[in-house]
N, C-alpha and C positions, 0 to 999 in steps of 0.2 A: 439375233443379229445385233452387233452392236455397230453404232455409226459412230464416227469418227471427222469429225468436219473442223478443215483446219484453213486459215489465210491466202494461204498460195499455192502454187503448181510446185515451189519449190517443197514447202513441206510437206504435201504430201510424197515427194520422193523421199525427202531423209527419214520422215515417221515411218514410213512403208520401209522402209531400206534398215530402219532399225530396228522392226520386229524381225524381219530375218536374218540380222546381226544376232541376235537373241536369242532366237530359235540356234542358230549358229553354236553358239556359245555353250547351251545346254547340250548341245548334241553336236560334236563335232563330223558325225558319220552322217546327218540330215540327210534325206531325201526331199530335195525342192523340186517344185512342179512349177516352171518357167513358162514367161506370155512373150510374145514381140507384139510390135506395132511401135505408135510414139510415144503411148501412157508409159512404159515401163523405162524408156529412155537414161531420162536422170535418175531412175532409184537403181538402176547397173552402175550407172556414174558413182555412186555413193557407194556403194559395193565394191568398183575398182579403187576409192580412195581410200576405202579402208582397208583392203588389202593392202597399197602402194605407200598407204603413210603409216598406218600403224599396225602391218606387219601380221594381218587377220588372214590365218589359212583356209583356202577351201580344198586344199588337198583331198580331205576323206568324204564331200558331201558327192551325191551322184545325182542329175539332174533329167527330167520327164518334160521336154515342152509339149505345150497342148496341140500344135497341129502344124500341120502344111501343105503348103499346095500339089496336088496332085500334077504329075507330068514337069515340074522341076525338079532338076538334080540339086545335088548340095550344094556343088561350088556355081549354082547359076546367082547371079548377083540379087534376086528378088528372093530368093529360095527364103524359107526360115531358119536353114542349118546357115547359110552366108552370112544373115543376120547375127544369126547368136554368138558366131565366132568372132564378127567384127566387132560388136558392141559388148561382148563381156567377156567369152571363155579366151579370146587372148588375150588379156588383161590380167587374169587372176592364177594360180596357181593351180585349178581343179585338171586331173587328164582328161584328155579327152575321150578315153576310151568311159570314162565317167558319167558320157554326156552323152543323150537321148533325145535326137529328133525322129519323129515317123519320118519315114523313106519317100518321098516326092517321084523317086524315079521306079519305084518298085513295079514291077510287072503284075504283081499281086499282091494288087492292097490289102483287098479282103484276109488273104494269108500275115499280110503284112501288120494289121492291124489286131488280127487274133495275139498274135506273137508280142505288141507292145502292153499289151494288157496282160499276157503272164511275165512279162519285163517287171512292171509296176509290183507286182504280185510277188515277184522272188526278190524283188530289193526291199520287202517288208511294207508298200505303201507310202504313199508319200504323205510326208510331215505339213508339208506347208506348201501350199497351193497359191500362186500370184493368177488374178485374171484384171483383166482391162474388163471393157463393154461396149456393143457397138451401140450404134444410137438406136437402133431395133432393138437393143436389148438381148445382142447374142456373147455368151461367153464361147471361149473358144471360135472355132466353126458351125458351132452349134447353133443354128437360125432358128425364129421363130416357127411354133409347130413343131420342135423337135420332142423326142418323146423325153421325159424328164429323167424316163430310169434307164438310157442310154447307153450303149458302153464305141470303145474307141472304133472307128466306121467310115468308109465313104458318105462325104457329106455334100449336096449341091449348092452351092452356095445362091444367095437372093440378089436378083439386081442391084439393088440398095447396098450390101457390101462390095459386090463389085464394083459400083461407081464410086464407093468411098476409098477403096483400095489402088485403084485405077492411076490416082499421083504417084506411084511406084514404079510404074510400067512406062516405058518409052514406048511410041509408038510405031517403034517396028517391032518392038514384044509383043508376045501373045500373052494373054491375061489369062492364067486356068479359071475357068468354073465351079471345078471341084476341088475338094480337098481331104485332105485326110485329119481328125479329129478327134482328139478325147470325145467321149461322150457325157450327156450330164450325170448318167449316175457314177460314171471315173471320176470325175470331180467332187460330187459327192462324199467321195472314201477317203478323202484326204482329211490328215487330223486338223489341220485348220486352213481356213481361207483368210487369203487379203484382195480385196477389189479395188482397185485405185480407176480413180476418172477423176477432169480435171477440166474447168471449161465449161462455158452453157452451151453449149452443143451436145454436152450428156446427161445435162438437167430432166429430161423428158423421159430418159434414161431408168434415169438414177430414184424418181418421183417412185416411177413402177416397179423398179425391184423392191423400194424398200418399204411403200404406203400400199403399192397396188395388191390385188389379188394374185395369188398362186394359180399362172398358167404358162401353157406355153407359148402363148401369144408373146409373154414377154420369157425366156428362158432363163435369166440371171433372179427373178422372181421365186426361184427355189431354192434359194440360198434361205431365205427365210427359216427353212426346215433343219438347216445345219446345226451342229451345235457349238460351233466355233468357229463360228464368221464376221470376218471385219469389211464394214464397208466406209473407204477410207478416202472421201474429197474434198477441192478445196470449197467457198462458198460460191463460186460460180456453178458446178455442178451441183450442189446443194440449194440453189436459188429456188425449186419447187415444191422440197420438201416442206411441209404442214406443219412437222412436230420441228423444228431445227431449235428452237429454243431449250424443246426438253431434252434431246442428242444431245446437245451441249452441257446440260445440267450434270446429266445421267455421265458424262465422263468426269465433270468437275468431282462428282462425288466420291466417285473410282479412285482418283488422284489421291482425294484425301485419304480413302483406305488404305492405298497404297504406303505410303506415308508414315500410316500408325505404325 
């Protein structure tokens, strides 16, 4: 696992936003593995500016978001497909027949969910996996106690993400319970991960994926196992890390090699 601990909320969106610039660039056909929430916010921002000012296609990349709520449709304003389209795929050049959210209003999840997993599967895998993290320490939908080798599934979501979720929801909305989700070990299969959190609010977080033991207590804590995983915050989130001095070191030194 490498960490990555940088000043602000702001750079972790443009660092996170230029590894998959990057990735981008090697691989014009990428398959990226997309999060919502607010973590990923500004690093789309960075994404729409660099298609809008310096003319960066995503034409040929095709896009897997990790999850949504069960019993929304697309165009319901909380959905996660509403989300995606306002905050980056109208913005950018990719089709949208490109782009991949599980189905909220599916009659048949379970079927529905069989079927995104040979999705992932026939677009060869995706390349490059974005996840946030709840302050439980769930990737995806994936809550604590989820099994670590996982695959995409009806997930019931925890009190604790529903009241964090909850600021989204007016209160003549109903708020789903469930959702539909990658699993951990679909996330797993991706050639590489980025983790962005931002804020002490995911210090407690952020401690236990990357100091604590491998369980599912904390889910994001089997990234440890990856073999190309970035965990990428600013030093608010990073406030309770133990090693932060040597994280720091261990990229200063990266840099230089980079360099030679």
């Amino acid at each position: 696992m490498r960490v990555i601990i940088v000043d602000t909320a702001t750079e972790v969106a443009q660092t996170g936003g230029d590894i998959f610039l990057q990735q981008l660039a090697r691989k014009p056909n990428s398959v990226f593995g997309l999060a919502t929430g607010s973590s990923p916010l500004a690093l789309y921002q960075h994404l729409i500016s660099a298609h809008l000012d310096q003319g960066v296609s995503f034409a040929g990349v095709t896009t897997f978001n990790l999850d949504e709520y069960l019993g929304l449709a697309s165009e319901h304003p909380q959905s996660y497909r509403f989300f995606m389209q306002s905050k980056l795929f109208n913005h950018i050049d990719i089709p949208n027949s490109s782009t991949h959210v599980p189905d909220g209003a599916s009659k048949k999840p379970t079927e529905t969910c069989r079927l995104y997993e040979d999705k992932i599967a026939s677009s060869g895998g995706i390349d490059i996996q974005l996840l946030g993290i709840g302050r439980n320490g769930h990737i995806g939908f994936n809550e604590p106690s989820s099994s670590l080798t996982s695959r995409t599934r009806v997930k019931t979501l925890t009190q604790a993400t529903v009241n964090d979720n909850a600021r989204f929801f007016g209160e003549d909305e109903t708020q789903p319970s469930l959702s539909l989700t990658m699993g951990i070990g679909t996330i797993m299969d991706s050639a590489q991960i980025v983790l962005i959190a931002t804020g002490e609010s995911k210090a407690d977080a952020i401690q236990a994926t990357v100091e604590g033991a491998i369980s599912a207590s904390c889910p994001a804590s089997i990234l440890q196992m990856h073999r190309n995983a970035i965990v990428l915050v600013d030093r608010a989130a990073a406030s309770k890390l133990a090693n932060q001095e040597f994280y720091t070191f261990v990229e200063d030194q990266r840099r230089k090699l980079d360099a030679q």
